[in-house]
C-alpha positions in Angstrom: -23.1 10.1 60.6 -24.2 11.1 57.4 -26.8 14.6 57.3 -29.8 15.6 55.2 -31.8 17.9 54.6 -34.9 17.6 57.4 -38.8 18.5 58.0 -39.6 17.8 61.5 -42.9 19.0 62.5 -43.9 15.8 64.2 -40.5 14.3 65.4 -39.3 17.5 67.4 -41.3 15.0 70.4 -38.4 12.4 69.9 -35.6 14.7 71.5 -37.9 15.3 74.7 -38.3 11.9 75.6 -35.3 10.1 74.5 -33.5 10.4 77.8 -36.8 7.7 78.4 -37.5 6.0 75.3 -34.8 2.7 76.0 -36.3 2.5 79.0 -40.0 2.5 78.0 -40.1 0.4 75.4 -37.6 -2.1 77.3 -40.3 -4.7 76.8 -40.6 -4.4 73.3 -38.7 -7.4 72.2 -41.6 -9.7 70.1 -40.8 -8.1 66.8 -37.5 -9.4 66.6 -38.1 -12.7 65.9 -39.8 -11.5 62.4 -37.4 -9.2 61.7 -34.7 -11.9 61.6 -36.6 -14.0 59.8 -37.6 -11.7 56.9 -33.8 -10.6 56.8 -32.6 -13.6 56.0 -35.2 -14.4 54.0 -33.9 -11.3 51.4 -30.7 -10.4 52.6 -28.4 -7.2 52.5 -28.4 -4.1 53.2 -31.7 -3.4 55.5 -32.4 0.1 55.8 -35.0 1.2 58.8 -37.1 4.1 58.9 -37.4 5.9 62.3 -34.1 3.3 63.8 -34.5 5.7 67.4 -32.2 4.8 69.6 -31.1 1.3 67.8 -33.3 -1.3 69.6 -33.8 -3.0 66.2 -30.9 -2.2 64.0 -28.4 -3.3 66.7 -30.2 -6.6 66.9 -29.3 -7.0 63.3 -26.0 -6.0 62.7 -24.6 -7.9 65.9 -25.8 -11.6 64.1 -24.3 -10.2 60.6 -26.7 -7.7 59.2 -25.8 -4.2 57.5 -28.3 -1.6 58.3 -28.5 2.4 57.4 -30.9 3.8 59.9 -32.5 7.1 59.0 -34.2 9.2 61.9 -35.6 12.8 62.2 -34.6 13.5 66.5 -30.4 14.0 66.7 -31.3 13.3 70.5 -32.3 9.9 69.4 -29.8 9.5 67.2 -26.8 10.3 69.3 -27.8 7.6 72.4 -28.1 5.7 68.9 -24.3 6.7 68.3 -23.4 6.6 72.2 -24.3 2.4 71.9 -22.9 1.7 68.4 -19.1 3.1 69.9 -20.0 0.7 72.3 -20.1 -1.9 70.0 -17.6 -4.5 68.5 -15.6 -3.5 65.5 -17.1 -5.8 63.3 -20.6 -4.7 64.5 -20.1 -0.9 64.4 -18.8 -1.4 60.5 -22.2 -2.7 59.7 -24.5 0.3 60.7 -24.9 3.9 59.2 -27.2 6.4 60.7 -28.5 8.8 58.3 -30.2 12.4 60.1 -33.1 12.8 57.4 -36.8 13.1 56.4 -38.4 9.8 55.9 -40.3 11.4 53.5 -37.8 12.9 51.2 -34.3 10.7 51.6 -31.8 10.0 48.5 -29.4 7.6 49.6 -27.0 6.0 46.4 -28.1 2.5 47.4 -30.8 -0.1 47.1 -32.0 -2.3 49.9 -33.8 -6.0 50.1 -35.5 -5.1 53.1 -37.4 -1.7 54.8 -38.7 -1.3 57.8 -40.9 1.2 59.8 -40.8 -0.5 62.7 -43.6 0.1 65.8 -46.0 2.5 65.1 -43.7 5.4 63.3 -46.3 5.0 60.5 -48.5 6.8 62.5 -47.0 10.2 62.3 -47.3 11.0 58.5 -50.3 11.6 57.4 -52.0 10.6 53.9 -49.8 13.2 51.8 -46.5 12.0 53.9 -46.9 8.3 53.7 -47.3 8.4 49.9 -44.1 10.1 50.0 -42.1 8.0 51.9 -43.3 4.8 50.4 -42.4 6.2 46.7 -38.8 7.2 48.3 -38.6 3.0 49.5 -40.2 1.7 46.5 -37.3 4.0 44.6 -34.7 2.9 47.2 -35.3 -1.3 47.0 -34.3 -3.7 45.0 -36.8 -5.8 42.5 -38.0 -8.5 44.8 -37.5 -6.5 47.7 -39.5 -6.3 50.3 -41.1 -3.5 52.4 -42.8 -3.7 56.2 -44.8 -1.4 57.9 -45.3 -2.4 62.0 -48.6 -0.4 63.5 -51.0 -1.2 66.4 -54.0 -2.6 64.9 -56.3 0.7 63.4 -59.4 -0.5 64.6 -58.6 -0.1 68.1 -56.3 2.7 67.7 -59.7 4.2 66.3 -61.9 3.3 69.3 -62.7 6.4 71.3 -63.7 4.3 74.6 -61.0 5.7 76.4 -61.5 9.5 75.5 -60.6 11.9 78.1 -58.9 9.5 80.4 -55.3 10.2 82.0 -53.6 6.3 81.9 -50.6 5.3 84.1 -48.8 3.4 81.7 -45.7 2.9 83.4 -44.5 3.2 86.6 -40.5 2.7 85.9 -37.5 2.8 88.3 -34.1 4.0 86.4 -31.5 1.1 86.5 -28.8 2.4 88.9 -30.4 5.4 90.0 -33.0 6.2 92.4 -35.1 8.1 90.0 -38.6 7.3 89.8 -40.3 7.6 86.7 -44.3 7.9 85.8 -45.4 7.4 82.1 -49.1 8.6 81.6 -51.3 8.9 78.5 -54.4 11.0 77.5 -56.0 10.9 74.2 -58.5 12.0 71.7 -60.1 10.5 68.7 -61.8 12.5 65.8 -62.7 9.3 63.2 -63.4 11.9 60.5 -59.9 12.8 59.8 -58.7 9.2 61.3 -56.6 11.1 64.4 -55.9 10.4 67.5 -54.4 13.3 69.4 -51.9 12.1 72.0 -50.5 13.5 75.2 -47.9 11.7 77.4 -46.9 13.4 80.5 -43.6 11.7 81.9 -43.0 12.7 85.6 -40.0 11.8 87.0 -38.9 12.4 90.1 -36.5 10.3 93.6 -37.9 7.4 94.3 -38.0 8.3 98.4 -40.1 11.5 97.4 -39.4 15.2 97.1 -40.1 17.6 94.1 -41.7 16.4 90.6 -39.7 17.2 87.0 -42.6 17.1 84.0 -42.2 16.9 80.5 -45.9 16.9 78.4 -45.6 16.1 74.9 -48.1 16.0 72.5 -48.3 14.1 69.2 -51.2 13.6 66.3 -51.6 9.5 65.2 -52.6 9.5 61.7 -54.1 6.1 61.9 -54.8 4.0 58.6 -56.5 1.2 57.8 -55.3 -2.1 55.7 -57.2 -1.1 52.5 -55.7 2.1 52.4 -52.4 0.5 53.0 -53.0 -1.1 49.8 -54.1 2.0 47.9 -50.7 3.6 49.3 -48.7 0.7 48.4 -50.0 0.8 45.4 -49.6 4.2 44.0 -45.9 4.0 44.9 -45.2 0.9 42.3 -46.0 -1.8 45.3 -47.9 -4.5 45.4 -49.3 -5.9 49.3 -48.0 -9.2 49.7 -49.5 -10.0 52.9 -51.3 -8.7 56.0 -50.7 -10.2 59.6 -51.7 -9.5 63.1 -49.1 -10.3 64.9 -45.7 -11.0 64.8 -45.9 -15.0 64.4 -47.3 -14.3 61.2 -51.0 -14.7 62.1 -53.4 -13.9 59.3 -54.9 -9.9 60.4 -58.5 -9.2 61.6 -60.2 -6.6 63.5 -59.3 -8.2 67.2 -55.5 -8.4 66.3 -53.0 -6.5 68.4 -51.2 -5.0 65.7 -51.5 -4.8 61.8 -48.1 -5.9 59.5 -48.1 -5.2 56.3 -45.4 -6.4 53.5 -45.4 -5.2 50.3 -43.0 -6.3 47.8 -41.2 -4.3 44.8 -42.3 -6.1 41.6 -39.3 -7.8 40.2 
């Protein structure tokens, strides 16, 4: 695994729940589909920004993709590391993860395809996204295209649910008795487009007996399409399209998420 120089204020949340994160988001599966597609569609290398654990670059390399993932957590990286040993020769020779900033990488390649996949957007603010999208914009090829993967802003900005402690989840541990609880509390302040996040994770046997709790809190810097554009932009992009879901819906207020592609001039 290659190193770099890293700034984690934000990320430092990714090495307390990654023991959990494969088995949280073991749902998440819908993106895939579009990632595929908009591979193929532009072709080698891909390079992901915030690749976790490897639930999307893995997908790629095993059906002939090379990816470099960049993260910001080395407890997210090495279960990242743990799978890809795993791994087929011929798969494990198509990925690189890189340790790094987002914000501030220099890798000696160009790529036909970036992604921030689910909602890492949200943890750079204004000042950080501008930075990372001039570092893709530098890192792409002309013609190359560049996708950002959020919940949809206007309901991340809602504040109907202020105050609340959610039950997410309520997981049990593949071949283990361990019971684990996923809760969420937030806070909105729509001047400074935030939401303040808190997820308590209690995990515990599932027949009963004493409680182990992580809390970790987080700040969403929630951003809306046409600042997107703005952003894009500024950093020598132009927006190609806007969708609101994975199928490639046109975007609009109700949608569940918000994708936007921009595209490197060629």
């Amino acid at each position: 695994m290659i190193n770099l120089r890293r700034n984690r204020p934000d990320f430092e949340m990714y090495d307390q729940i990654a023991p959990y994160y494969d088995l949280i988001h073991s749902g998440l599966k819908e993106d895939l589909v579009l990632f595929i597609s908009l591979s193929a569609e532009v072709g080698d290398p891909i390079l992901e920004l915030g690749c976790g654990t490897g639930r999307l670059f893995l997908t790629l390399c095993r059906i002939g993709h090379t990816v470099i993932g960049i993260d910001n957590s080395p407890a997210m990286l090495e279960i990242a590391r743990e799978k890809v040993a795993k791994e087929r020769n011929s798969v494990r020779d198509r990925v690189s993860l890189v340790e790094g900033d987002i914000t501030s990488f220099e890798l000696n390649q160009r790529f036909g395809l970036a992604i921030i996949p689910y909602n890492t957007l949200f943890h750079l603010d204004r000042n950080g996204r501008r930075k990372c999208f001039r570092r893709v914009e530098k890192h792409l090829h002309p013609g190359g295209l560049f996708v950002v993967d959020v919940d949809n802003p206007f309901e991340i900005g809602d504040p109907v649910e202020d105050g609340y402690l959610l039950l997410e989840r309520s997981m049990i541990e593949p071949g283990s008795d361990r019971l684990i609880l996923q809760m969420t509390s937030s806070w909105v302040d729509n001047d400074t487009q935030q939401r303040h996040m808190t997820w308590i994770i209690d995990e515990s046997s599932i027949n009963g007996g004493a409680v182990n709790r992580k809390v970790v809190k987080s700040i969403f810097h929630y951003v809306n399409p046409h600042e997107l554009e703005e952003e894009f932009r500024s950093a020598g992009l132009r927006l190609k399209a806007l969708y609101g879901d994975y199928d490639r819906t046109p975007f609009g207020e109700d949608s569940p998420r918000l994708l936007a592609i921009a595209q490197k001039p060629d």
